[in-house]
N, C-alpha and C positions, 0 to 999 in steps of 0.2 A: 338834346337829341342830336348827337353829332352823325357825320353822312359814313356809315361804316359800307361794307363789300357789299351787302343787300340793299344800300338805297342807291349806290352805285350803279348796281345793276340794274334794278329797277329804272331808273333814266335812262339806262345805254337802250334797254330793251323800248323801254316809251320814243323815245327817239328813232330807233330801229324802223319800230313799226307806222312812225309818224310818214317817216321818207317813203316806206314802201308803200303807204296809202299816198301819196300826193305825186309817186314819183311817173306817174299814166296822166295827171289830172291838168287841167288846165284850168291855173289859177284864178284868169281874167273871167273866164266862162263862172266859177265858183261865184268870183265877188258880184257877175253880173246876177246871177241870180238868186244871192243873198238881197240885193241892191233891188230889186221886181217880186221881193218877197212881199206878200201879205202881213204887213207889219203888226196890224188886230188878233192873226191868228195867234202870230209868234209870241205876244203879251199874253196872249191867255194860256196859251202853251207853256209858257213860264210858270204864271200866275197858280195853274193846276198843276203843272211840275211840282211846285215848293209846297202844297196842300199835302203831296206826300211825307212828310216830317213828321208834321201835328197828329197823324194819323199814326206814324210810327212809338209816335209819343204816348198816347193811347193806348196802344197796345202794349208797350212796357210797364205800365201803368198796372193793366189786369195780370201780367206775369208778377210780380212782384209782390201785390197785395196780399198773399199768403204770407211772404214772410216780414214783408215791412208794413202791412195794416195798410189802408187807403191814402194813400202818398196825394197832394196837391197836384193841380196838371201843370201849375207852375216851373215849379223846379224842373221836373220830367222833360218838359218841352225845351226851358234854358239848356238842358245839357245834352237833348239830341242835337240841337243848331249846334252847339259847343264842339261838340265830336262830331257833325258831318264837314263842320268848319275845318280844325284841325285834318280830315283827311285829305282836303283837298289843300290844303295849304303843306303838310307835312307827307315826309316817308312812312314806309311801312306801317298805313294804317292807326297811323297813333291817335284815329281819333276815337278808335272802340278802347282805348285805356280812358283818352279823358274825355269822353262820354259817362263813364261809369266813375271816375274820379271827381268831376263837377257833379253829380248827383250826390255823394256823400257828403261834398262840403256843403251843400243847401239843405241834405236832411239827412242826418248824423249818424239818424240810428241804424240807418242802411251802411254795411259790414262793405268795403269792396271786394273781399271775395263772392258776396252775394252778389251786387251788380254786375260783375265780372259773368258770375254764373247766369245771371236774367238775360244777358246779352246772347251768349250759347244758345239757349232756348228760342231768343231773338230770331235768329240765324237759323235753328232747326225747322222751324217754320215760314221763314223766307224759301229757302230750297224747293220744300215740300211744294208751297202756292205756284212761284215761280217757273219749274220745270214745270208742273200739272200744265200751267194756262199755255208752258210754249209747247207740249206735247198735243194739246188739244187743239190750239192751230193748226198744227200741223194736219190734224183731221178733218179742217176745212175741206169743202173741194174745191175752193177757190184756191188752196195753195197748189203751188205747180205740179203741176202731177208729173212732170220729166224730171226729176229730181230725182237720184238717187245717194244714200250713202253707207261706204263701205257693202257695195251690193244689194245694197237691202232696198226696196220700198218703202216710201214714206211712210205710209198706212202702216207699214210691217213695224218700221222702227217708234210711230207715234202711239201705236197701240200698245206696244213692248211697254216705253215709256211713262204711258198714262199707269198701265196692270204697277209698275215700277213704284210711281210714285204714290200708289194708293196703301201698296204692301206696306210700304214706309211709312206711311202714317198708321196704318192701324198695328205695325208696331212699336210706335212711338206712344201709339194710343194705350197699347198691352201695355208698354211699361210703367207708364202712368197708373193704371187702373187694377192692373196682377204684376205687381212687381217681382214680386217674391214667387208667385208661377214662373215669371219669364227667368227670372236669374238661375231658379232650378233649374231648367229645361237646356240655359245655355251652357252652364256647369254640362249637366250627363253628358248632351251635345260633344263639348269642349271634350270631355274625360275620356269620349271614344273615338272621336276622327284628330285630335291634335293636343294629344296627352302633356306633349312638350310646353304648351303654347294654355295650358287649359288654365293657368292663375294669370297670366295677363289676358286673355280673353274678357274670364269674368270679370274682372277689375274695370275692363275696357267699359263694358254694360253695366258694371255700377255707377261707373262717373258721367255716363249717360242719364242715366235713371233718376242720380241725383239732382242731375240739372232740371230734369221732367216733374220731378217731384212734385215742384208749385202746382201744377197742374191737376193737382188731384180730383178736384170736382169736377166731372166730365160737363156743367155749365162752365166752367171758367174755360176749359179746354177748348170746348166748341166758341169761344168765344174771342180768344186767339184767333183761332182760325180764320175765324169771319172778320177779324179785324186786319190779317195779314191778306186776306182775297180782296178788301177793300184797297188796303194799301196799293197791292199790285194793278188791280183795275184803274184804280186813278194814273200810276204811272203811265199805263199803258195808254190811257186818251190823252195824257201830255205829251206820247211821243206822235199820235195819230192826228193831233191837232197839228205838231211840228209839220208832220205830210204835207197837211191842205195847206199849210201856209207857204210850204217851198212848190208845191203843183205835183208830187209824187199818187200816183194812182195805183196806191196798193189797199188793200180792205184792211178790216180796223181786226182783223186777224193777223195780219202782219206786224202790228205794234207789239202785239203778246209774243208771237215767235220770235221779233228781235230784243226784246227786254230780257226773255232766257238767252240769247245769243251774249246783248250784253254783261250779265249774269257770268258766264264763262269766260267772259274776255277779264274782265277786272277781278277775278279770281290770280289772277297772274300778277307776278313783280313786275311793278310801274314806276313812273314821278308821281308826284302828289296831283291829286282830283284826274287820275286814271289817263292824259289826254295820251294822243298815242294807241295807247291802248281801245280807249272810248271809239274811235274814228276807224280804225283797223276795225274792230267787231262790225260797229255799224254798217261798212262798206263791204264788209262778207255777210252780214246777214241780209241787208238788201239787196243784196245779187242776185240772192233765191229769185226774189221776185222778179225778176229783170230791171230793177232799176238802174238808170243810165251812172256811170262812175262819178260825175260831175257833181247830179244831184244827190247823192247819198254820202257825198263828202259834204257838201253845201247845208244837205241837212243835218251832219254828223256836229261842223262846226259850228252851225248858227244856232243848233238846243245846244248844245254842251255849253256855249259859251254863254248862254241867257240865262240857264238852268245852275252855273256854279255861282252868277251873280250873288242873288239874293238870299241865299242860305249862308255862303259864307261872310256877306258882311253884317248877317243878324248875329248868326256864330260869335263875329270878330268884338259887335259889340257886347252881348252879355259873357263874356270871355273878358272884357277890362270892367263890364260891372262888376263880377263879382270877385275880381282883385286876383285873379289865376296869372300863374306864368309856364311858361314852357319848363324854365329850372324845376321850379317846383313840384311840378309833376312827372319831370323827369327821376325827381330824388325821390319820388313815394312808389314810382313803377317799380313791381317785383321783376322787371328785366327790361332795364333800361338802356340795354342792347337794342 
């Protein structure tokens, strides 16, 4: 995985934003109150952090069983630490390749264009949870009501938002359940507002639809779902736990709106395990609230840095158990760019 013009970037940019986050802050003030932190909280802050894996693991688990049968929670879990390891250690993400690449070598009959494809689906449904829980924050009233953005009203833009992410699933749900309704409808669609455009459109919503496919039985469906609402919730009291323990006085709605905030930040090219980027997000989505610059660095740096511990040295180790290298994976990636 050599460092080409995109991981390049990605560090200039991680760096960019690291200086622009610390360059108001007062470091002393930082270290004093990582140093008068609530040490109990910040362990279980951690502890419920890394809970989110196992649970993502789980959830791959039920995407997949349509086309690989009922997979071991063993392997599944080896190669989510594998691949949340690798992204924090490596560029561009390399750890959604070998996530899905250590899951073939421990169970065979799983295709990695398939895993590849269960990850997509992964992802369809991270979105979905994710923006819901930070749009529904936002419908607190305990969030700041003098908030506005791009003119709008919070209420205006959280409601937009929530109608938003509900459309999205229920047509994630239609393509699932009426596929062949939905691919018609987008065809006619297609054939009269963007005649030009109307064979990649369709194409577009087939390789969509395929990736949904698993999903057929609207239990398995609903069952995702509740496993990626699980996931996200636990995130969210790992970062609200981070709160109590640094002395931040924001409501346990605030953790959901900054995990969508996070969400957004690490969508962006970064260095490896997002830092930079992580600390810039956190320090603008807790501004909403008024929290002081100091402590929402202090809290940005002391989870992040507690929270990359232990996943990646579980990662690191079943990554030499099961005899993996970087070459190697590098030489099986269909774009090893």
């Amino acid at each position: 995985m050599k460092l080409d013009w995109k991981s390049t970037l990605g560090f200039a940019f991680s760096a960019l934003l690291l200086w622009w986050t610390l360059k108001g802050v007062n470091l002393g003030e930082v270290w004093t109150v990582l140093r008068t932190s609530n040490a109990g909280l910040f362990a279980l802050s951690t502890v419920v952090g890394t809970c989110i894996f196992p649970l993502r693991a789980r959830r791959w688990q039920t995407i997949l069983e349509p086309v690989a049968g009922r997979l071991p929670f063993g392997p599944l879990w080896r190669s989510t630490a594998i691949g949340m390891m690798m992204n924090n250690v490596f560029p561009l993400r390399a750890g959604e390749f070998a996530r899905a690449f250590s899951l073939t070598r421990e169970a065979p009959r799983v295709p990695i264009t398939t895993a590849l494809g269960s990850l997509a689906v992964d992802r369809i449904f991270d979105a979905v949870v994710l923006f819901s829980m930070m749009f529904g924050a936002m419908l607190d009233p305990r969030f700041p009501a003098d908030v506005k953005l791009a003119g709008r009203t919070v209420p205006e833009l959280a409601g937009a938002g929530v109608v938003a992410m509900a459309v999205l699933l229920v047509a994630c749900y239609a393509m699932v359940m009426k596929g062949a309704r939905v691919l018609q409808l987008v065809r006619w669609i297609a054939h009269r507002l963007i005649p030009r455009f109307e064979h990649g459109a369709v194409s577009f919503v087939e390789n969509a639809m395929g990736g949904l496919a698993v999903l057929r039985d609207a239990r398995r469906f609903l069952a995702v779902l509740l496993w990626a609402i699980a996931h996200w919730a636990v995130h969210a009291l790992a970062l609200y736990l981070g709160f109590l323990a640094i002395g931040i006085d924001a409501p346990f709605s605030a953790a959901l709106f900054l995990q969508g905030i996070l969400g957004i930040g690490v969508a962006f090219p970064s260095s490896p395990g997002f830092f930079g980027v992580f600390e810039a997000s956190a320090s603008i989505g807790l501004a909403v609230y008024g929290v002081p610059a100091n402590l929402a660095v202090s809290w940005a740096l002391g989870y992040h840095l507690l929270s990359f511990i232990p996943i990646t040295v579980m990662g690191a180790v079943y990554f030499a158990r099961l005899g993996l290298s970087v070459g190697t994976m590098s030489g099986t990636s269909p774009d090893p760019e």
